[in-house]
C-alpha positions in Angstrom: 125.1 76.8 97.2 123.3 78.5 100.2 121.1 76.5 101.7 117.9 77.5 103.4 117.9 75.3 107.0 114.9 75.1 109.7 115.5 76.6 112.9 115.5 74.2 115.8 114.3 76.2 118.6 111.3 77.3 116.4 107.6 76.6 117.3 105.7 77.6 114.0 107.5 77.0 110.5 107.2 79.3 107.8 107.5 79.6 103.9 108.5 82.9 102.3 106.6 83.4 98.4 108.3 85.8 96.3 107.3 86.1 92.8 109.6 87.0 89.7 109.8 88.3 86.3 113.7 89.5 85.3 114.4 90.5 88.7 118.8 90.0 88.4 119.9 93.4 89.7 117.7 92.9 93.0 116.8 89.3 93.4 119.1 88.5 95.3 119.5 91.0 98.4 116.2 89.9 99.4 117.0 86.5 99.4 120.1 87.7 101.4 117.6 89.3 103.7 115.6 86.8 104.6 117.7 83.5 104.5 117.8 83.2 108.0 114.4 84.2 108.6 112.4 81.4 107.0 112.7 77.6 106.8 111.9 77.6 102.9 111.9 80.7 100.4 110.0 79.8 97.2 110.2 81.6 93.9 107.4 81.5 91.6 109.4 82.8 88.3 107.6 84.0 85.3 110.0 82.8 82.7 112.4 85.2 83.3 115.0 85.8 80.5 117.6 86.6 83.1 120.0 84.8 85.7 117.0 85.6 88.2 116.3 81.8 88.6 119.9 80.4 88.6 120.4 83.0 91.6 117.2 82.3 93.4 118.7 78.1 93.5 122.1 79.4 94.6 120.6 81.0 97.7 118.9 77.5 98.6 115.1 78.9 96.9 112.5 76.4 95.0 112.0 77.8 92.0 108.9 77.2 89.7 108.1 78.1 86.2 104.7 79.6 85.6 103.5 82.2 83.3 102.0 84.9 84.8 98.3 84.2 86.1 98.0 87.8 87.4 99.2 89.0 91.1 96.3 87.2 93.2 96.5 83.7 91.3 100.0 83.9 91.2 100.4 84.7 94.9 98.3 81.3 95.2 100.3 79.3 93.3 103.5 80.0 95.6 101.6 80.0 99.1 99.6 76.0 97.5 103.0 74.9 96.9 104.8 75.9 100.1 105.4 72.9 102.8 104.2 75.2 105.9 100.8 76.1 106.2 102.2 79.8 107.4 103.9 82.1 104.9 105.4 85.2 104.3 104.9 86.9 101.2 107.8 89.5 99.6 108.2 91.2 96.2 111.8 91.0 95.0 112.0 94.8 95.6 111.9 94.3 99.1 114.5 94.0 101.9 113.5 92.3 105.3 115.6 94.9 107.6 117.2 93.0 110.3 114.9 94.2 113.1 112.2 93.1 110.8 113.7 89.8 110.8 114.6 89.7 114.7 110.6 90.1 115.1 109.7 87.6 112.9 112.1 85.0 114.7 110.7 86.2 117.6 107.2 85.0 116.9 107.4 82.3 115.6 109.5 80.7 118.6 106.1 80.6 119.7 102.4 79.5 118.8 100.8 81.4 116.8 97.0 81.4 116.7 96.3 80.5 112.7 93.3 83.2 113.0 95.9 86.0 113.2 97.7 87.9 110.7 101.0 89.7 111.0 101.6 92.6 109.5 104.6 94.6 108.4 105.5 98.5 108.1 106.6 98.4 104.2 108.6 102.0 103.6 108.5 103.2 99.5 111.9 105.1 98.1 111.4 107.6 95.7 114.7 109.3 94.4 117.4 107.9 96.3 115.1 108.6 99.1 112.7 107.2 102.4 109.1 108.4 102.2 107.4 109.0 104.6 104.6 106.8 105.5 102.1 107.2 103.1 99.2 104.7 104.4 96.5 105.4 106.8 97.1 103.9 110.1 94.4 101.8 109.9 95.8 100.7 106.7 99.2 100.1 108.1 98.5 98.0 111.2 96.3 95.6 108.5 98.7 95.1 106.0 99.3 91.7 106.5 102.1 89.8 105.0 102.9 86.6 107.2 99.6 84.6 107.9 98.4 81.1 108.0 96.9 79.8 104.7 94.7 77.5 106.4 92.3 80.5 107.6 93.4 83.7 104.9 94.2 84.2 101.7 94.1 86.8 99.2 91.0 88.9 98.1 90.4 87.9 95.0 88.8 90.8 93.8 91.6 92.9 94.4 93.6 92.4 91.0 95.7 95.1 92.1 97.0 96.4 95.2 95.7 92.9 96.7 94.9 92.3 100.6 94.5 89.4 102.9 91.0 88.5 104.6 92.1 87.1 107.7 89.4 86.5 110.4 91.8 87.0 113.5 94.1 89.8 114.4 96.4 92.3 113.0 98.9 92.3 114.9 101.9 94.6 113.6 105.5 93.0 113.8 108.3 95.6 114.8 111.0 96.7 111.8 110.7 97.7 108.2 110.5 96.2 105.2 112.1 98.8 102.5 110.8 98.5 99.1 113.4 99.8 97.1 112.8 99.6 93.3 114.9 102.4 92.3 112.6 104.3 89.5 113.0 106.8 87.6 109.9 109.2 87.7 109.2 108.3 83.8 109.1 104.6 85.0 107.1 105.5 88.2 104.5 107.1 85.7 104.7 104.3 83.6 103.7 101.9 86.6 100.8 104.3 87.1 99.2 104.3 83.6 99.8 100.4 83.5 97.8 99.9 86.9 95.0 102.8 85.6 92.9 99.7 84.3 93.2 97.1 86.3 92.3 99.7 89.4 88.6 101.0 87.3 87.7 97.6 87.0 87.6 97.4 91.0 86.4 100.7 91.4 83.4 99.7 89.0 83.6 96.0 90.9 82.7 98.1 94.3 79.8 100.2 92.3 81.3 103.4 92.1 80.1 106.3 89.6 83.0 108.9 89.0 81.5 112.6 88.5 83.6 115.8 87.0 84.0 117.0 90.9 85.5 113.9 91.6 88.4 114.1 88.9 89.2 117.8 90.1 88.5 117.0 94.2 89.9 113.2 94.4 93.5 114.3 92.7 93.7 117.6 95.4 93.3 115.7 98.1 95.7 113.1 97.4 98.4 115.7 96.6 97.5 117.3 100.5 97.2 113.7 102.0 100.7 112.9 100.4 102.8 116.5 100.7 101.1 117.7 103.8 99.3 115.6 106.1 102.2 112.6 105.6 104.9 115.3 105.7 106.4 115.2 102.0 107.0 118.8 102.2 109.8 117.3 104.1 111.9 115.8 101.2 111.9 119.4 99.4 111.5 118.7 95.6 111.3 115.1 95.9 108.7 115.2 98.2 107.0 117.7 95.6 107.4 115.2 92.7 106.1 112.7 94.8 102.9 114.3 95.6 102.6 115.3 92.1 102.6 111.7 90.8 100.7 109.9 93.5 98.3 112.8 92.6 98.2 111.9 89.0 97.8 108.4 89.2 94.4 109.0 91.3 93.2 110.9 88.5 94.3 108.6 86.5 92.4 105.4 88.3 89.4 107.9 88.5 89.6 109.2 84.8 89.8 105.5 83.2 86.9 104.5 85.3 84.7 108.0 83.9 85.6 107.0 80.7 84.7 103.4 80.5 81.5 104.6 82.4 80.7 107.7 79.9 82.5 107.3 76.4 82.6 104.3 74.1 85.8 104.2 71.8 85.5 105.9 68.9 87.9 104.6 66.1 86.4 107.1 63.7 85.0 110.7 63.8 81.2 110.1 64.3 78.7 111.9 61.7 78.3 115.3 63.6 82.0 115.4 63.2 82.4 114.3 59.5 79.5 116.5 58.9 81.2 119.8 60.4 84.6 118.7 58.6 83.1 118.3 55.0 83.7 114.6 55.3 80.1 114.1 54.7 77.5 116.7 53.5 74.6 117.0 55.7 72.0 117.3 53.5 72.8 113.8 51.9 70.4 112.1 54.1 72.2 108.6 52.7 75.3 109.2 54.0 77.4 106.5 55.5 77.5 107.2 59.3 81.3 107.3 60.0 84.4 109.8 57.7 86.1 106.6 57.2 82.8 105.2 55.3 82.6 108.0 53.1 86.2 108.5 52.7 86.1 105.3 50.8 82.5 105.7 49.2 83.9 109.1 47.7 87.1 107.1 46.9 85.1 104.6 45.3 83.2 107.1 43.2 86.6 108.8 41.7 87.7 105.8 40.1 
């Protein structure tokens, strides 16, 4: 078994959090990755039905059993239970490149003031492909992934796409994580319409009303953001595809948070409907409100 060992000439420990659900085929070429990076790696498994925990103990992880809490709660779970107060959080998608690791080591032979944050240029595949870098580059140099869990943590109203509050500095680490998940686009899109709801409810968290122009101006300006401004057109028809998806899943964020904010559900065709259908006559002033209603009242009136 592979063991995870401190490193002597080290200043500042650190604890690597990775969470898991099924994660066999990937698991363990990030534990590969960042073995001799960190002086504990532990794995916060969701039950998995897989050999993802019996690989995460071969490689020298902690492994822990907890069904899922949700990705901020979760995330706590793993950084509460690590033995250094400074930790580095990973998805099992990801790989910790070794120039990413070289920095890393590089830091932490040295103090490291608990107010900072370090944070890490993550690259997406799409296709067999590198995208370009899709963030903002304010967004980049702030997304933080080692810092001390004595002064950050997670925000907790970011249920999705979380961040850490720190109260220091960014301060960007050189190398690239590569997040390489290997979708298919019909899996991409599933991803998308499976974040859709958690995303409205922190849209509608932050107070935002979503208009008509919005749906039509928010998805455009992704698509330009994404194929033009971050150079997608690069990539040819993947870079095309791309666009076109990170596209759809704004409207997609936008159009479930319109929806909860202007149409109910309705499980049955209301009385204008049943009323235009036949379902109902609309001079029968004691009709029942809903088709389903007097689906059954006529039925009940045949027998």
């Amino acid at each position: 078994m592979t063991q995870v060992l401190p490193f002597p000439e080290r200043v500042t420990r650190i604890s690597a959090v990775i969470l898991t659900r099924n994660e066999e085929p990937l698991i363990e070429r990030c534990l590969l990755s960042v073995r001799d990076v960190v002086d504990e790696i532990i794995v916060v498994d969701s039950w998995s039905t897989d050999r993802t925990p019996t690989i995460a103990m071969q490689h020298g992880a902690r492994v822990v059993q907890q069904s899922w809490l949700g990705w901020v709660p979760q995330r706590a779970l793993g950084i509460e239970l690590a033995r250094h107060d400074w930790v580095l959080i990973l998805e099992a998608d990801e790989i910790v490149t070794p120039r990413l690791a070289q920095s890393i080591r590089e830091v932490t032979r040295r103090a490291m003031h608990p107010d900072d944050g370090y944070s890490i240029d993550r690259r997406d595949d799409f296709l067999g492909a590198i995208l370009p870098r899709m963030r903002r580059r304010s967004k980049r140099d702030s997304y933080v992934r080692i810092f001390n869990r004595t002064r950050s943590a997670y925000d907790p109203a970011l249920i999705v796409h979380d961040e850490v509050r720190f109260p220091g500095r960014a301060i960007p680490l050189e190398g690239a994580l590569i997040h390489w998940r290997g979708f298919s686009i019909a899996e991409q899109v599933s991803r998308y319409a499976s974040y859709a709801p958690l995303e409205a409810t922190v849209l509608e968290g932050r107070g935002v009303r979503v208009s008509v122009l919005s749906l039509i101006v928010r998805p455009f300006v992704r698509f330009v953001w994404c194929y033009v401004v971050c150079g997608g057109f690069r990539l040819g028809a993947r870079g095309l595809a791309h666009a076109l998806m990170v596209a759809s899943s704004e409207y997609l964020r936008f159009a479930t948070t319109w929806e909860r904010q202007n149409a109910s559900p309705t499980p049955h065709p209301p009385r204008h409907v049943a009323e235009a259908f036949g379902l109902v006559s609309s001079a029968d002033t004691t009709a029942p409100t809903h088709a389903t209603d007097a689906v059954v009242a006529r039925s009940g009136s045949m027998a």
